[in-house]
C-alpha positions in Angstrom: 0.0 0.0 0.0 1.7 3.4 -1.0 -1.1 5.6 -0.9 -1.9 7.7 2.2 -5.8 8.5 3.3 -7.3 11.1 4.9 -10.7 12.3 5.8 -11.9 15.2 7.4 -14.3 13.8 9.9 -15.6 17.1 11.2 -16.3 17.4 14.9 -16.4 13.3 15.2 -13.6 12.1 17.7 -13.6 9.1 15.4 -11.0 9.9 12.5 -10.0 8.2 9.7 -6.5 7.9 8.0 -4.4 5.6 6.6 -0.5 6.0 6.6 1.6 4.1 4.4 5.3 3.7 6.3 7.2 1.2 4.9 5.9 -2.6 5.2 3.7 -1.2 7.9 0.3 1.0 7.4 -0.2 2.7 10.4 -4.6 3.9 11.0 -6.3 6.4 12.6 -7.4 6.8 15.1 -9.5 9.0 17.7 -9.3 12.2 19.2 -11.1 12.6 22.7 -10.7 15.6 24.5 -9.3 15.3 28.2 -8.5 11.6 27.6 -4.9 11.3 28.5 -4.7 7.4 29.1 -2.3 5.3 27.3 -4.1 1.6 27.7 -4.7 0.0 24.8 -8.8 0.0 23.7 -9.6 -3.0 21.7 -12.8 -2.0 21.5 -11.6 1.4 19.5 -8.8 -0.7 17.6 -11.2 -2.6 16.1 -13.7 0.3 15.4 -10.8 1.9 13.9 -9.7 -1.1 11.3 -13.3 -1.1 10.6 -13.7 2.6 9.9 -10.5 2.1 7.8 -11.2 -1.5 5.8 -14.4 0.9 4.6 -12.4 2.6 2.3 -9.4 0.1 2.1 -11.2 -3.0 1.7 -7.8 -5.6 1.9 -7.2 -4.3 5.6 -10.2 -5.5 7.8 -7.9 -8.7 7.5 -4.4 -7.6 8.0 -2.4 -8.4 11.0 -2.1 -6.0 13.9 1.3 -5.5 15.0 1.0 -2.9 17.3 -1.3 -0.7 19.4 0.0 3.3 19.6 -1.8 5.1 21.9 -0.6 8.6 22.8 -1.8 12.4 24.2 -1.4 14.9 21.0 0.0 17.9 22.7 -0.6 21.0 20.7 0.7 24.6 20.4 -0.1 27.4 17.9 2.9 26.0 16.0 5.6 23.2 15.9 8.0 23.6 17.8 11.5 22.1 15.8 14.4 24.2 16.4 17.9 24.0 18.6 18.1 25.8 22.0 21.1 26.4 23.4 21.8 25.6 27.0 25.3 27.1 27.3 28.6 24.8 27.1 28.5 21.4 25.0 24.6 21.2 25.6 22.1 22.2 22.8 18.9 20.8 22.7 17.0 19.7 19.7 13.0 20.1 20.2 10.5 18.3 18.0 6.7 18.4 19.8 3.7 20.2 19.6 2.2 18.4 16.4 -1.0 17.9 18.4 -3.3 14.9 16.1 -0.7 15.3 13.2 2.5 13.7 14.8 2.0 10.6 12.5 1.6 13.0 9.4 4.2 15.5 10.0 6.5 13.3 12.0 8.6 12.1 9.6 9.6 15.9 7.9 10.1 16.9 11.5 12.3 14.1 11.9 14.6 14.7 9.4 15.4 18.3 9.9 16.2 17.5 13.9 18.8 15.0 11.7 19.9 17.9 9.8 20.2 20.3 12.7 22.3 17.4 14.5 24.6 16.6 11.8 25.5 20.5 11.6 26.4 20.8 15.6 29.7 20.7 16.4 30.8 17.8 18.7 33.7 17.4 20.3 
């Protein structure tokens, strides 16, 4: 699967995406307000590869090989910069993606990598 899905669901905390990485496919996934636990629902997994397999028939069958369940913290931008703490200690940020971490992480990723490989170690 190489193509990635993505439907505006409106005010639904039920959303629906599909993210090609690789030899995985990562789906999506919920968004509820104030919930902060990090347990594994099977109940939502399921309702999620159901919501998914809709649109993507071949994947109400395909093998589950992990369960991510985070909090999307959010900001009015993305933070992905270097601060620097004073002698040999810079630190690279990369957060506040809020629901869009799976989408944007990978961009994100790769310029902390390019800010990395410009720093000057000793």
């Amino acid at each position: 699967m190489t193509e990635f899905f993505s439907e505006d669901t409106g005010l639904s905390s039920d959303l629906l995406c599909i993210y090609p990485h690789g030899d995985t496919v990562v789906l999506g996934g919920t968004a509820l307000d104030g919930e902060a636990g990090l347990q594994d629902d099977p109940e939502a997994a399921r309702a999620i590869v159901d919501r998914c397999a809709s649109i993507r028939p071949e994947l109400a069958k395909a093998r589950v090989v992990a369960h991510r369940v985070g909090t999307r913290l959010s900001r009015p931008e993305v933070r992905v910069e270097a601060e620097d703490h004073g002698t040999r200690i810079t630190v690279l940020h990369n957060y506040g993606h809020s629901g869009s971490g799976v989408t944007l992480s990978w961009g994100c990723a790769r310029e902390i990598v390019g800010m990395a490989a410009t720093m000057n170690t000793p």
